[in-house]
C-alpha positions as CSV (number, residue, x, y, z in Angstrom):
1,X,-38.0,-33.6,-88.3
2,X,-38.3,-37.0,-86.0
3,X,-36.6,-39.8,-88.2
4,X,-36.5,-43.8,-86.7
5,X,-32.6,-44.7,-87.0
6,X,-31.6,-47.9,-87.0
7,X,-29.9,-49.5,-84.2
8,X,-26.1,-49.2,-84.2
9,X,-24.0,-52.3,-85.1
10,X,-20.5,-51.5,-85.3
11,X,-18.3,-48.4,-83.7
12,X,-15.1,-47.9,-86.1
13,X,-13.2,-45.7,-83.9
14,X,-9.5,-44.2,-84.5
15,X,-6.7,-44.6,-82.1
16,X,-7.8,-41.8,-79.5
17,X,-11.3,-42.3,-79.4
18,X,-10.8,-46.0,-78.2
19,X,-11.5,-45.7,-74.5
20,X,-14.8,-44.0,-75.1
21,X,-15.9,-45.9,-78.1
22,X,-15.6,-48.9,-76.0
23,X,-17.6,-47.3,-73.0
24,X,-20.3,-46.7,-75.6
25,X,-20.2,-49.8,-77.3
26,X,-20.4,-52.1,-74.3
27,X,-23.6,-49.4,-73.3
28,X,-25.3,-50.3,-77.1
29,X,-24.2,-53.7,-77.3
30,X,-22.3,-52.5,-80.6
31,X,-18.9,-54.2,-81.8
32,X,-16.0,-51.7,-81.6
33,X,-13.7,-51.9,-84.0
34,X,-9.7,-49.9,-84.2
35,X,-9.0,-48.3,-87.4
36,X,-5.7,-47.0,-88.2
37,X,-6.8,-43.1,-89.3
38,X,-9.9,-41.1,-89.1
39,X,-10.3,-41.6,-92.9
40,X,-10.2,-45.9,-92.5
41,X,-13.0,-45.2,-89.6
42,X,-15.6,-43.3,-91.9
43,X,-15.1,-45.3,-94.8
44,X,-18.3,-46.6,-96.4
45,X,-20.0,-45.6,-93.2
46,X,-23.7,-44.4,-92.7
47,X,-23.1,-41.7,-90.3
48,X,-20.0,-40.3,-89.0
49,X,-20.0,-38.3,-85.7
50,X,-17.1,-36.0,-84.9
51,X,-16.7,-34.1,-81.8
52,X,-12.9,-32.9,-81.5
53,X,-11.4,-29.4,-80.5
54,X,-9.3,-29.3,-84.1
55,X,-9.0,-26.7,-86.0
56,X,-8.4,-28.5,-89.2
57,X,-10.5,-31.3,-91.3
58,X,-10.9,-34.6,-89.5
59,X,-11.8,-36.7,-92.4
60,X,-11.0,-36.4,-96.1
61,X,-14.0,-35.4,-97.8
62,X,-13.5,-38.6,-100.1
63,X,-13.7,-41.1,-97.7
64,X,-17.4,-41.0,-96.0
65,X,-19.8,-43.5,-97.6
66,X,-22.0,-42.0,-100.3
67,X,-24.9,-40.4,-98.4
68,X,-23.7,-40.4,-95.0
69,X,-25.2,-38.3,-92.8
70,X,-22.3,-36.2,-90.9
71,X,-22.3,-34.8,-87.4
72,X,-20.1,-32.3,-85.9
73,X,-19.8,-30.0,-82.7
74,X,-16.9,-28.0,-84.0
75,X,-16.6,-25.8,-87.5
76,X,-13.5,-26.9,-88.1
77,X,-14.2,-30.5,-88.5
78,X,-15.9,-30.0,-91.9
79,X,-14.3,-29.6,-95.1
80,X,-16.5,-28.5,-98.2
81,X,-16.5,-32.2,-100.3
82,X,-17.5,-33.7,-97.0
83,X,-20.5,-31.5,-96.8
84,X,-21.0,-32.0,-100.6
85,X,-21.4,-36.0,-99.9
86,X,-23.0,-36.2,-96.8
87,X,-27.0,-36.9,-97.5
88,X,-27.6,-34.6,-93.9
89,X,-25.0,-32.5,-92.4
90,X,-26.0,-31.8,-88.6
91,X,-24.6,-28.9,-86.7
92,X,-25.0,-27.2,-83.8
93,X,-27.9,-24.9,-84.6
94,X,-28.4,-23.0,-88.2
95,X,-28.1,-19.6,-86.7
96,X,-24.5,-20.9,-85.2
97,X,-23.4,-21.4,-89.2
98,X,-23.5,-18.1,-89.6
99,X,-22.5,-16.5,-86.3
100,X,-20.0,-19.2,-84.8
101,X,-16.5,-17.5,-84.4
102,X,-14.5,-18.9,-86.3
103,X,-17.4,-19.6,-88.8
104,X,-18.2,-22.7,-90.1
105,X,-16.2,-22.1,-93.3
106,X,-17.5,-24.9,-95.3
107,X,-20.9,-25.3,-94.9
108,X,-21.6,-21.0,-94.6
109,X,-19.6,-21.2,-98.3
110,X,-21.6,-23.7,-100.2
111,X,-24.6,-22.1,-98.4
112,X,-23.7,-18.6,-99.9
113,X,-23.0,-20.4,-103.0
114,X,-26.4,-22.0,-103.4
115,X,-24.8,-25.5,-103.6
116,X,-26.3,-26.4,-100.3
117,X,-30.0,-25.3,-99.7
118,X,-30.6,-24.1,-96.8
């Protein structure tokens, strides 16, 4: 489904992301601003984008904006109550929740669940 998104005001970016937050910024004509944790970037936001090689939770579930739509590249990004809050939680592809090794733990749970339609 095609959506209109708004365009983006204002990058909050943690410590190691500055360099290419600012590259981005300066390409949208968006404000960047340095926050001191992952957690203080996606704070009250409206969509948080990860794209990391971690293989633990970038942000505390708590701490995205009520409704935020979440993107990620990586399965181990996500925690559960992150996908719980988020209003859209876009991965790679559908089929990849299921097959991706390791898995994506967190959304293939609360899909198995039936917390999270499908």
């Amino acid at each position: 489904m095609l959506e209109r998104v708004p365009p983006i005001a204002r990058l909050l970016q943690q410590p190691l992301a500055s360099e290419f937050c600012a590259f981005i910024g300066q390409r949208l004509g968006a404000e960047t601003v340095n926050c001191a944790s992952n957690d203080e970037a996606v704070e009250g936001t409206d969509v948080a984008v990860m794209a990391t090689s971690t293989r633990d939770p970038v942000i505390n579930g708590h701490t995205g904006g009520p409704g935020c739509t979440v993107i990620s590249n990586t399965p181990e990004e996500l925690d559960q109550q992150t996908v719980r809050k988020a209003s859209k939680t876009v991965v790679t592809s559908a089929e990849d929740v299921e097959t991706h090794v390791p898995a994506w733990q967190a959304v293939y749970d609360l899909l198995h669940s039936g917390e999270l339609p499908p």
